[in-house]
Structure formats: C-alpha cells, structure tokens
C-alpha positions in Angstrom: 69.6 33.8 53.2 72.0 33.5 50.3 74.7 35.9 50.5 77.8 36.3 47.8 80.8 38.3 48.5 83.2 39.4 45.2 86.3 41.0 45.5 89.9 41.0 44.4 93.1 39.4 46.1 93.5 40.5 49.7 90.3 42.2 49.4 89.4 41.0 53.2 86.3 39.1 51.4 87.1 35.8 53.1 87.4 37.8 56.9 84.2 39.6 56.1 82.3 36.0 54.7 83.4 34.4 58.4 81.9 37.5 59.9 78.7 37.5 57.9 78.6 33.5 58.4 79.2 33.5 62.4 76.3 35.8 62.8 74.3 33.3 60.7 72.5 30.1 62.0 74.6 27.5 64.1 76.2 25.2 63.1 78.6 26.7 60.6 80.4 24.6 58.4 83.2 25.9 56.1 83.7 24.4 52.8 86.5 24.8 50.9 86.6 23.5 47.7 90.4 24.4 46.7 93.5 22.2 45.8 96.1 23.2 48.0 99.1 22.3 45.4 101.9 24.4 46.8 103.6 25.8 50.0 102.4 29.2 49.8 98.5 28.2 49.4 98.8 25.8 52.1 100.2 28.8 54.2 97.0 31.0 53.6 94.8 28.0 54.0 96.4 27.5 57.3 96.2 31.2 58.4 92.2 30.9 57.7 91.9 27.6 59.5 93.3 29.3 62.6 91.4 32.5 62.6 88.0 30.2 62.2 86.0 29.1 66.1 86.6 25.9 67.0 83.2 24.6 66.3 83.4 25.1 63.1 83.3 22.1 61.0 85.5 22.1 57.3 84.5 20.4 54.5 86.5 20.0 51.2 84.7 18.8 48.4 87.2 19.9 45.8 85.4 19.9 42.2 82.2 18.1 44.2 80.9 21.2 45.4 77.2 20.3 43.4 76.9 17.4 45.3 78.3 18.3 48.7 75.6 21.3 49.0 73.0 18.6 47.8 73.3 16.6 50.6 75.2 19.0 53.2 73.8 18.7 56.9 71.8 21.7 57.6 74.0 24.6 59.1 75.1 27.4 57.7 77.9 26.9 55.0 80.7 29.3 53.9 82.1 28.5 50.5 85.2 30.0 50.0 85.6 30.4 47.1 83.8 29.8 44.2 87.3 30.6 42.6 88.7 27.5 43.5 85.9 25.6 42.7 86.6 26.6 39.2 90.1 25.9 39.3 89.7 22.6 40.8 87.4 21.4 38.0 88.6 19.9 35.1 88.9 22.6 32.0 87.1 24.7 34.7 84.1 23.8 33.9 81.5 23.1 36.6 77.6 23.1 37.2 76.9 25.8 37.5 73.1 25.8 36.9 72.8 22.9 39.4 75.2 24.7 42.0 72.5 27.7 41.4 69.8 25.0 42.2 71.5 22.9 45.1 72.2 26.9 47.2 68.5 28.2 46.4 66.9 24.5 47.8 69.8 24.3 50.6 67.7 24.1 53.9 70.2 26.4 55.7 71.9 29.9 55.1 74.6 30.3 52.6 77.6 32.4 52.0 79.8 32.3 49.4 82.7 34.2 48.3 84.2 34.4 44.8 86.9 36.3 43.2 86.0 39.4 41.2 87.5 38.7 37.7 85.7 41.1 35.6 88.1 44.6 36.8 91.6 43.1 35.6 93.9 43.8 32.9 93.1 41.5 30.3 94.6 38.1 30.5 97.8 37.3 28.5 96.9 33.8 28.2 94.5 31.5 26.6 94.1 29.7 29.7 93.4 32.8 32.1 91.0 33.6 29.4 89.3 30.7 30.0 89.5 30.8 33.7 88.5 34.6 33.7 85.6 33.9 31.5 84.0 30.4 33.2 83.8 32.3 36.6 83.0 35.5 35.0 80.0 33.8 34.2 79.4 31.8 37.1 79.8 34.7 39.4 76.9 36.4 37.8 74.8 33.0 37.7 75.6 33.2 41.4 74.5 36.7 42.0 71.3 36.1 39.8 70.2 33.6 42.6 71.5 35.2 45.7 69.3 37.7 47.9 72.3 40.0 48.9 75.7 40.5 46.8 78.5 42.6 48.0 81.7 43.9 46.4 84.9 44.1 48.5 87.7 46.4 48.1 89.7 47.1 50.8 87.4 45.7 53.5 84.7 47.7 52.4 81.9 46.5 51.3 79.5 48.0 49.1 76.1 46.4 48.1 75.4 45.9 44.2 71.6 46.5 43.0 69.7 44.4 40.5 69.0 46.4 37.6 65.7 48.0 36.8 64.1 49.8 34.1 66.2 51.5 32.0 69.4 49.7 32.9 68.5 46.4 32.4 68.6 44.7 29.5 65.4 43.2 27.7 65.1 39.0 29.1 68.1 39.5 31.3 67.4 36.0 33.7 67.3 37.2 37.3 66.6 41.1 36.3 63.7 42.6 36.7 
C-alpha cells in the first residue's frame, strides 16, 4: 500500500502518517530526509523522535532518498516529508520519476507525507517559486503513483479522488 498525506504547517499530517504507519506491516522504519540547520527544526525533529515507539528504526538519507528506498530493508517506511527532500537537494531538484519507481517496486508498505504547496499566497521570491513549483510537481507525481492520497487540515483528513470523465484532462498520466 502506498499511502501520501498533504497538508499545510501544523496540519497534524506527520501524527496521522505515524498512525497510518503503526497500523501497517512491522518493522517500521522512519525516514527523514531533512537537514536539521537550526535550533528550532532540531526542536520539532526532537518532539517527533520522542512521540515515535521505540522499535522504530530512523533513517536519514538527506537528498539520497532515490537510493535509500532502492535498497531499504523491507518494513514499512514513513517518509516525512517529501518537503524536505526537496529542500535538501541541490537547486531542489530531485528524481522524482525514479522516487515514483523505487516506492511502486518497494517490497513493503509506504507512507509518505509532503507539504501542500499549491493553497498559499503566491511566493514573494524567486526562490520560493522555485521550491513551490519543484514539489508542486512532485507531489502530484507522487499522488499519480500512490493507491490512497489524503489531504490534512486540522487533523482531518479528507480523501482526494482521481479524476474521471469529464474532469479529467485528455492524456493526464495516472488519470483515467
């Protein structure tokens, strides 16, 4: 099962991921692929560290993420977040087609969470731009491969559909 959870800041998408994950196939491995660069990250990363069972195993790949998944032991992983993959990766840009690949061959279950970019106001910098648009883009190269896709807001979650028929557009890849 390949499961990706988009939301904004403080959305509860990371609780809800560790929820989804726990429930999932043991072992679970949480991979982080952030930078931690200041004291205020390193806080937050510290607060989810606690809050995870002890079993779990971490993983940070940083920018790697391709090639961790490619040869990750099998167990359920939790990749929080695709965000910081981004970030992480020079001029943020990353694999995206061979992430795509290395989650839908992954011999194990998958969740992933990633922030929702798309509902902001409009970046006032070339550089957000950039940002907003490479994980735009992967997020719905993500969703095009995953088999369930939920938006959080407010620790809600609330499944998106593919689009059919009328709504999709003509040689949309993943839309029926």
């Amino acid at each position: 099962m390949i499961v990706l959870l988009l939301g904004g800041a403080r959305s509860g998408k990371s609780l809800l991921a560790e929820f989804a994950a726990s429930r999932c196939r043991k072992p679970v491995v949480y991979v982080a692929p952030a930078v931690v660069e200041d004291d205020d990250f390193a806080r937050r990363v510290q607060i989810h560290r606690e809050r995870r069972p002890p079993d779990w195993e971490t993983a940070e790949p940083g920018a790697r993420l391709v090639e961790y998944v490619q040869g990750a032991p099998r167990a359920t992983l939790l990749i929080d977040s695709l965000g910081s993959w981004v970030a992480a990766s020079p001029d943020f840009d990353v694999d995206a087609e061979g992430f795509c690949d290395a989650v839908r061959l992954y011999d194990g279950d998958v969740v992933m969470v990633s922030e929702e970019v798309g509902l902001g106001v409009h970046p006032s910098t070339h550089l957000g731009g950039r940002f907003r648009d490479a994980l735009g883009s992967l997020n719905s190269q993500v969703a095009a491969v995953a088999d369930k896709v939920y938006l959080v807001v407010a620790g809600r979650t609330v499944e998106l559909q593919v689009p059919t028929g009328l709504l999709a557009p003509p040689g949309h890849a993943g839309w029926s």
